[in-house]
C-alpha positions as CSV (number, residue, x, y, z in Angstrom):
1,X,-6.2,1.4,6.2
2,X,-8.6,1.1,9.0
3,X,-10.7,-1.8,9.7
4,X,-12.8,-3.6,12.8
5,X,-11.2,-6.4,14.6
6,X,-10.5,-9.9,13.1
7,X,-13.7,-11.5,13.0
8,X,-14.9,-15.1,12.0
9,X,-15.9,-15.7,8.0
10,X,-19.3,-16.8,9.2
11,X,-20.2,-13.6,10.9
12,X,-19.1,-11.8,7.8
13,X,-22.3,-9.5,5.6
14,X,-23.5,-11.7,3.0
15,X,-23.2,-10.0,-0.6
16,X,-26.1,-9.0,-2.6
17,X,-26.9,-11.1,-5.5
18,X,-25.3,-9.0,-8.0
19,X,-22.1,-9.1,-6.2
20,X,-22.3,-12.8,-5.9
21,X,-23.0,-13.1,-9.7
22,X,-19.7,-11.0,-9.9
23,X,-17.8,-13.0,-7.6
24,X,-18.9,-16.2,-9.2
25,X,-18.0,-15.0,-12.5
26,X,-14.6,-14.1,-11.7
27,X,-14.3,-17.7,-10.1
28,X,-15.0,-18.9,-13.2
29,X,-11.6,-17.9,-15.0
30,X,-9.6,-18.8,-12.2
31,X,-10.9,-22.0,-11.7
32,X,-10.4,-21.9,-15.4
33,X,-6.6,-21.6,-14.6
34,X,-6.5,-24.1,-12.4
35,X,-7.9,-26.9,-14.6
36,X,-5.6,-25.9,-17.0
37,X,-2.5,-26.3,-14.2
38,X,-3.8,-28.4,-11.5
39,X,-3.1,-26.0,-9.0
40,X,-1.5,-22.5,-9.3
41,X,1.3,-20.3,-7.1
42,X,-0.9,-18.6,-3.9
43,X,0.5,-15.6,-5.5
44,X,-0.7,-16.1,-8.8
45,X,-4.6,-16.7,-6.8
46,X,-4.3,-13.1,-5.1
47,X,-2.8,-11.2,-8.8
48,X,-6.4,-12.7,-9.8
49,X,-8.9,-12.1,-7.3
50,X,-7.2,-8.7,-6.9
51,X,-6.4,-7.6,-11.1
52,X,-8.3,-9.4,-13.2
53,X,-9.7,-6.6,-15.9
54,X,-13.1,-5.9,-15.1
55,X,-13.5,-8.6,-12.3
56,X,-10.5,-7.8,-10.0
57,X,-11.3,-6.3,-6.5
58,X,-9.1,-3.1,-8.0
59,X,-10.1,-3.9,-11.5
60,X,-14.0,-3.5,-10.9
61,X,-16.4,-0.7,-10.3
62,X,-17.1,-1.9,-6.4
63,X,-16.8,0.6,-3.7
64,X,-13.8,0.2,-1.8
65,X,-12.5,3.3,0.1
66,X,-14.3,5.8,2.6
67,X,-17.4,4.5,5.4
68,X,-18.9,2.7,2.1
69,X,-16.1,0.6,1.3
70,X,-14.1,-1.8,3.0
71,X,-11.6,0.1,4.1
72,X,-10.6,3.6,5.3
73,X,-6.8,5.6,3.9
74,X,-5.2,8.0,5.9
75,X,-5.9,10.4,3.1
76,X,-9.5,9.0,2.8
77,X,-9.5,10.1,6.5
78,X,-8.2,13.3,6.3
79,X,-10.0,14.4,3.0
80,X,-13.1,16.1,3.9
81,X,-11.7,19.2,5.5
82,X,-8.3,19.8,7.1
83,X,-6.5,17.4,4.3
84,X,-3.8,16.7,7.4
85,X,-2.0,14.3,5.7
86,X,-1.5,15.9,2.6
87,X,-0.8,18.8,4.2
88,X,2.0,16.9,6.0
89,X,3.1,15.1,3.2
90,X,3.8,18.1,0.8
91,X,6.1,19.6,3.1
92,X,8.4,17.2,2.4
93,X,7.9,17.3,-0.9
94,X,8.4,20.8,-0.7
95,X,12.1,20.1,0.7
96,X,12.6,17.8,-2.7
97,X,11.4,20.9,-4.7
98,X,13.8,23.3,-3.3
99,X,16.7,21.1,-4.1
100,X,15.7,20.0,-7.6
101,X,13.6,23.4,-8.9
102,X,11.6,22.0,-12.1
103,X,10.1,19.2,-10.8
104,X,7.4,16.4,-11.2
105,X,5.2,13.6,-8.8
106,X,4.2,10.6,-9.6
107,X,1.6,9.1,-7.4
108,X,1.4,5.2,-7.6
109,X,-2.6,4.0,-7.5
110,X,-4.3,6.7,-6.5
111,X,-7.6,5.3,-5.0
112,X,-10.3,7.7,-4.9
113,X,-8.3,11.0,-5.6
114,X,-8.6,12.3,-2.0
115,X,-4.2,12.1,-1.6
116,X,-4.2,13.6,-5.1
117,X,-6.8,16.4,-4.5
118,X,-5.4,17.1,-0.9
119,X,-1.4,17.4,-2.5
120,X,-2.4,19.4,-5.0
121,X,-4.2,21.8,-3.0
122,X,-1.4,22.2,-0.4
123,X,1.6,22.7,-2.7
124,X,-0.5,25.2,-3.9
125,X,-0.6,26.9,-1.0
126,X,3.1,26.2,-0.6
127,X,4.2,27.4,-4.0
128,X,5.6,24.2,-5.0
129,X,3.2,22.8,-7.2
130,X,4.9,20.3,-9.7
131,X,5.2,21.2,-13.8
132,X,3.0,17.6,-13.5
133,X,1.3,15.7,-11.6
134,X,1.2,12.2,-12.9
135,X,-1.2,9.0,-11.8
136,X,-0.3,5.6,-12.8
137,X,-3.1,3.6,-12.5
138,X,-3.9,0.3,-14.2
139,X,-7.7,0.3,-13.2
140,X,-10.3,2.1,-15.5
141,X,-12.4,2.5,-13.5
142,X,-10.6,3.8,-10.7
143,X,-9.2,6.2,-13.6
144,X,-12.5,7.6,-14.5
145,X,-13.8,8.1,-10.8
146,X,-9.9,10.3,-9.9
147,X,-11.0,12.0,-13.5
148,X,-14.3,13.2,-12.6
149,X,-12.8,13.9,-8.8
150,X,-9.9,16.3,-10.1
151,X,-12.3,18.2,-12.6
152,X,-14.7,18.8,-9.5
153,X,-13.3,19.7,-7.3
154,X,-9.6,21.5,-9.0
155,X,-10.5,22.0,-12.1
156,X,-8.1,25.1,-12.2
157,X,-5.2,22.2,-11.8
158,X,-6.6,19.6,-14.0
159,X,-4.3,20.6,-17.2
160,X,-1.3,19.6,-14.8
161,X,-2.7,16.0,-13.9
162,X,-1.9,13.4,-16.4
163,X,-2.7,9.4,-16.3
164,X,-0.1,7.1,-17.3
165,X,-0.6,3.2,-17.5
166,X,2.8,2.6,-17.3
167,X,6.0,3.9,-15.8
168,X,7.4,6.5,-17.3
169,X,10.8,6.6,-19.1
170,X,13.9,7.4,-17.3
171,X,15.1,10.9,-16.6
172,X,12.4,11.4,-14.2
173,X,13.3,13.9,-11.7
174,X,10.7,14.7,-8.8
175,X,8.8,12.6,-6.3
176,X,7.0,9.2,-6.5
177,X,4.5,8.8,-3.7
178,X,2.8,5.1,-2.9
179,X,0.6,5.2,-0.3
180,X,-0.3,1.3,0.6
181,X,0.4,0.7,-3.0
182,X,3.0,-2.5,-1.8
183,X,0.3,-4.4,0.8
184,X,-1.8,-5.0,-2.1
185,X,1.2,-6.8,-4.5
186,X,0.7,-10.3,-4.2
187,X,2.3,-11.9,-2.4
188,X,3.8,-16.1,-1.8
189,X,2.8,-17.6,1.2
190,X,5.3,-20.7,2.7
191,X,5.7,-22.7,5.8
192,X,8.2,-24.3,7.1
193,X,7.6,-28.3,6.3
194,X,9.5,-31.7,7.8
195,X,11.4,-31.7,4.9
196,X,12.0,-28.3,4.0
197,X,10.2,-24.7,3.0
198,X,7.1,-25.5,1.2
199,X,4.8,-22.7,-0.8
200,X,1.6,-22.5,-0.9
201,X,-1.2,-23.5,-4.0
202,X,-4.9,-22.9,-4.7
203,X,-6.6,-26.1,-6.0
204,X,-10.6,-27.2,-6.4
205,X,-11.9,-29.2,-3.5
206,X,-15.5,-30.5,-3.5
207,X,-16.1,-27.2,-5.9
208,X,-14.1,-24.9,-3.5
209,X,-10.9,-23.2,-3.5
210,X,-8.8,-25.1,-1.4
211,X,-5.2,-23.9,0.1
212,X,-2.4,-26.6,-0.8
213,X,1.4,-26.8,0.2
214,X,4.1,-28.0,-2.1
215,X,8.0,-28.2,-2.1
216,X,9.5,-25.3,-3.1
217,X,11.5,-24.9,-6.2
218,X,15.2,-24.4,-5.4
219,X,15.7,-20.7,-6.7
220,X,12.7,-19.7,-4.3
221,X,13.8,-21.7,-1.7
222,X,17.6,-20.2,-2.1
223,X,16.1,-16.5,-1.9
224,X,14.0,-17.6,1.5
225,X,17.2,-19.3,3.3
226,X,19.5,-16.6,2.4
227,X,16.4,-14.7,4.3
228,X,15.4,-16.2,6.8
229,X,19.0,-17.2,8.4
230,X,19.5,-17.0,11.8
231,X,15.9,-17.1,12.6
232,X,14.2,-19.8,14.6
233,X,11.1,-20.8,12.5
234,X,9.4,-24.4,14.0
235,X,7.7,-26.8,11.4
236,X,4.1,-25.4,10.4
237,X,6.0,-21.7,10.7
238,X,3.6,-19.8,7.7
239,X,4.4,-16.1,6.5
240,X,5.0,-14.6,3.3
241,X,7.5,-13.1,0.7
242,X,6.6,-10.1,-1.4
243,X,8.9,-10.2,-4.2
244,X,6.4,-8.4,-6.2
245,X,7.2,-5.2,-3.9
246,X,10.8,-5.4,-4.5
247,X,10.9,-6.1,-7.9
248,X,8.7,-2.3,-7.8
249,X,11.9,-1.0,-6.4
250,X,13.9,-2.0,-8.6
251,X,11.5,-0.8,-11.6
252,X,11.5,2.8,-9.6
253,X,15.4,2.7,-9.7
254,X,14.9,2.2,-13.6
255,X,14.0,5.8,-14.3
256,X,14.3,8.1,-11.1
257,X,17.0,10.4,-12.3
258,X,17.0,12.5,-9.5
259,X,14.3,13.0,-6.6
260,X,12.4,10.5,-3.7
261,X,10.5,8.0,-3.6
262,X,8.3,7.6,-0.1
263,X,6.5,4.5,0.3
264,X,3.7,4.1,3.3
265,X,2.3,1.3,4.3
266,X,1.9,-0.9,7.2
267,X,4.8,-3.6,8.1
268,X,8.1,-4.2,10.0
269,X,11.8,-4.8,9.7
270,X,12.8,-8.3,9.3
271,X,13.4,-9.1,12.6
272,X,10.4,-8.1,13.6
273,X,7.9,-8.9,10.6
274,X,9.6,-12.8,11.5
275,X,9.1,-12.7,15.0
276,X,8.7,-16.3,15.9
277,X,4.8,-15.2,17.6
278,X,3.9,-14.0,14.2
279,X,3.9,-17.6,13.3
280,X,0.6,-17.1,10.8
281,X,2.1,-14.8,8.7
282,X,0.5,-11.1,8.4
283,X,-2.0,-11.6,5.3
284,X,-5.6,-10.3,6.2
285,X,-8.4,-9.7,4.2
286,X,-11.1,-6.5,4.3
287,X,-14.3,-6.7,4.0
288,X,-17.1,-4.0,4.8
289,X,-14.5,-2.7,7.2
290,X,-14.5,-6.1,8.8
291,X,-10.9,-7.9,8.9
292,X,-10.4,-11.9,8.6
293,X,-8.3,-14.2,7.3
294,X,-9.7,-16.3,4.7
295,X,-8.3,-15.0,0.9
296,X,-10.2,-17.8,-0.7
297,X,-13.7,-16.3,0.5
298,X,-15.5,-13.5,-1.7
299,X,-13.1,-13.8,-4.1
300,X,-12.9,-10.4,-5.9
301,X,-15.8,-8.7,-3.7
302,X,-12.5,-8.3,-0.6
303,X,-9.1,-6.8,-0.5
304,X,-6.6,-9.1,0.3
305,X,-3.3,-7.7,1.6
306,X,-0.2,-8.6,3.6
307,X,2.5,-6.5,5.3
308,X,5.4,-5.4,4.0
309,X,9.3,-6.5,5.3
310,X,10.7,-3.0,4.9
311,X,14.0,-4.9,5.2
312,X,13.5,-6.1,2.2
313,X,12.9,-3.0,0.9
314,X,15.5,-1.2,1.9
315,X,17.9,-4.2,0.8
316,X,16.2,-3.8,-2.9
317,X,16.8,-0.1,-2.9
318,X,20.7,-0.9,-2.3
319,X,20.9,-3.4,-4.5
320,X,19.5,-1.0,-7.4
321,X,21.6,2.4,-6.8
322,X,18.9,4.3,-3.9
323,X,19.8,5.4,-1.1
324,X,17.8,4.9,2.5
325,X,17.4,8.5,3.2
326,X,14.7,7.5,6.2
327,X,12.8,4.8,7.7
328,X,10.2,6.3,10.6
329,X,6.2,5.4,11.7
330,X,3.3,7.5,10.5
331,X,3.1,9.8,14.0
332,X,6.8,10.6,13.8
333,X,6.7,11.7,9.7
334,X,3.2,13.5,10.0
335,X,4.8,15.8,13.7
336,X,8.5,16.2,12.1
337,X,5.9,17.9,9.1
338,X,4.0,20.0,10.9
339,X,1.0,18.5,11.9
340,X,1.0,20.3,15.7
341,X,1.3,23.4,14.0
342,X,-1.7,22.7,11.5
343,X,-4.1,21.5,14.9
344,X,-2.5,24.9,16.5
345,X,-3.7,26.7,13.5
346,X,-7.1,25.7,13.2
347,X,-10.5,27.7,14.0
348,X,-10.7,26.2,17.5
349,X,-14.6,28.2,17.8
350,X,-15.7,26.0,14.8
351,X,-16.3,22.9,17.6
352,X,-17.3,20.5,15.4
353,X,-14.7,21.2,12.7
354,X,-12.3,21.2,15.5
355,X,-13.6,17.9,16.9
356,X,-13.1,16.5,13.7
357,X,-9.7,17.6,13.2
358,X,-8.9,16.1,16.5
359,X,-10.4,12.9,15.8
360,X,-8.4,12.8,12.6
361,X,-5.1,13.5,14.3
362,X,-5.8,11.0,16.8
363,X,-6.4,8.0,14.4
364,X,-3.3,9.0,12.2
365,X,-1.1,9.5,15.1
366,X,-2.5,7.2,18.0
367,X,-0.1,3.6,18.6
368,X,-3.2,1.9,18.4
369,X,-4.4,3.1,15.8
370,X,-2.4,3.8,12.2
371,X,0.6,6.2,14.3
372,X,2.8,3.1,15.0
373,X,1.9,0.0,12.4
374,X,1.6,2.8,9.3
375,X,5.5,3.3,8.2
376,X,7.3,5.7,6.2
377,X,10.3,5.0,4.1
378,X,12.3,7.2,1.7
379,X,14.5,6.3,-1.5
380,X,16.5,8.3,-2.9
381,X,19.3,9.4,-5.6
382,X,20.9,12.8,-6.0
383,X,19.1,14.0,-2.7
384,X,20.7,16.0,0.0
385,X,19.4,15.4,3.8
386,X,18.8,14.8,6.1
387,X,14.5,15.2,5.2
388,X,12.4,16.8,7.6
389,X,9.9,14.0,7.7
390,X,12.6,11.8,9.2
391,X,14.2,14.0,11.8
392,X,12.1,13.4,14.7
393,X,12.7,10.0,14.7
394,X,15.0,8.1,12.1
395,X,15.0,4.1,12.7
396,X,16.8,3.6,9.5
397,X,19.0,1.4,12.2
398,X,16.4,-0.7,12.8
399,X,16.2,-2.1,9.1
């Protein structure tokens, strides 16, 4: 995603009434939760603010993605015309479908449509399109806006999309896609106390969510030392654990018969997603394209989201029968697909189409922009490589 600079809460757009009456509803049953408990799990907070039906930031009809919303996706980007990230993407795919014939994608959250409507439109043009195209997708609303999206604007493909709420049974053979799908899981925040790891709670203050730290229970705390060995983390050290994104990869194990699964989102190996300067951790919340830090602020009105150890990821994948077929950044995976040759194709006397195009290239591509922080990584079982998304620039030996 694409957002402004950190800023401070105070400088933040005040909501409207009605999305303060939402907000303060949704407060409502988690504070609700917390009376019950006392306190609950940091984790638990962010599954709330983030899921609740009907009041969750993802559960709830608020406009998220595009110049409207809070936040802009590379295929949000890339939507209106060229679709240069599709486009990218479903050559690899492609390579998937040549090995496996019959096959099928599953896209993980699909947003607004855009990555759905731009993949389906360029394995069209690629002769690869899948027997089905499958959304899993736990927000009805979000359903109904990607159901009205498809049937506008590819109707002619519409009998080929399905929506699941659940993952489907084992024996699937194709490709699962999950574009910053794992930033949103929640995630457990700790810090390194005098006396040991601690994780973080959500408790009322003076009628406010306020952040607490507690010991840790031993199992967690195993898991995190086993982790975090060999790294030099001072007292007040504060990051996080997403054990909700690995447990995923372990569910996508469950019933990928055959086929890949790419996952791209924004994070770091180990080493680097623990750097000792990173002592704050990498959660960040978006608001009206503005970035802070403050989760317990506009609770369900903001996305709330933290980087992903692809480390850990790659570990999971192991663990559970995949295979690391490729680890690269955004810029590498999008020119190993053929994104030079889809600038070198384009209308160059349509200027303004052409600037756009170039603008789009430039913010998926640029080190400063999503090109170096966006990451690709590929899972896979019964697979042939090596995958041409990965060959310009493999740092699986990074991981």
């Amino acid at each position: 995603m694409i957002t402004e600079t950190e800023e401070d809460i105070s400088r933040l757009p005040p909501p409207d009434a009605q999305a303060q009456a939402h907000s303060d509803i949704l407060c409502s049953h988690i504070i609700s939760r917390i009376d019950d408990k006392g306190s609950i799990e940091f984790a638990d907070f962010m599954d709330r603010a983030l899921y609740t039906p009907d009041l969750g930031y993802y559960a709830a009809g608020l406009r998220k993605f595009g110049k409207d919303g809070d936040f802009v996706t590379a295929p949000e980007l890339a939507s209106e015309k060229s679709g240069v990230f599709a486009s990218c993407l479903a050559q690899q795919i492609r390579q998937i479908k040549d090995q496996l014939g019959s096959y099928e994608v599953l896209e993980m959250g699909a947003g607004s449509g855009a990555l759905a409507l731009g993949l389906m439109s360029a394995l069209s043009q690629l002769d690869a399109l899948p027997n089905h195209y499958f959304i899993l997708e736990t927000s009805a609303e979000l359903k109904r806006r990607q159901q009205r999206t498809i049937a506008r604007s590819l109707p002619q493909f519409a009998d080929r999309v399905s929506w699941l709420g659940s993952l489907p049974g084992s024996g699937f053979r194709g490709v699962v896609v999950a574009n910053e799908v794992l930033d949103a899981m929640p995630v457990q925040r700790f810090r390194v106390g005098d006396k040991g790891l601690e994780l973080q709670y959500v408790a009322m203050e003076h009628g406010q969510f306020k952040a607490q730290w507690q010991a840790m229970d031993s199992s967690t705390a195993k898991v995190l030392e086993r982790r975090l060995k060999g790294f030099d983390m001072p007292v007040g050290y504060e990051s996080e654990i997403n054990l909700r994104a690995e447990a995923w990869v372990r569910s996508m194990a469950s019933f990928l018969k055959a086929g890949l699964i790419l996952a791209i989102d924004y994070g770091f190996p180990r080493h680097e997603f623990y750097h000792p300067q990173r002592s704050e951790g990498t959660l960040m919340c978006h608001y009206r394209h503005r970035a802070h830090g403050d989760p317990l602020v506009l609770v369900g009105l903001q996305d709330i989201t933290a980087h992903i150890d692809f480390t850990a990821m790659a570990e999971a994948a192991d663990d559970s029968g995949l295979s690391v077929m490729g680890y690269t950044n955004q810029a590498s995976f999008l020119i190993a697909t053929g994104l030079e040759e889809i600038v070198a194709a384009s209308d160059a006397r349509d200027v303004q189409a052409h600037l756009r195009l170039t603008q789009q290239v430039k913010t998926l591509t640029s080190p400063s922009e999503m090109g170096e922080l966006f990451k690709i990584i590929a899972l896979g079982r019964d697979i042939e490589g090596p995958l041409r998304g990965f060959a310009l620039n493999d740092m699986r030996g990074r991981l």
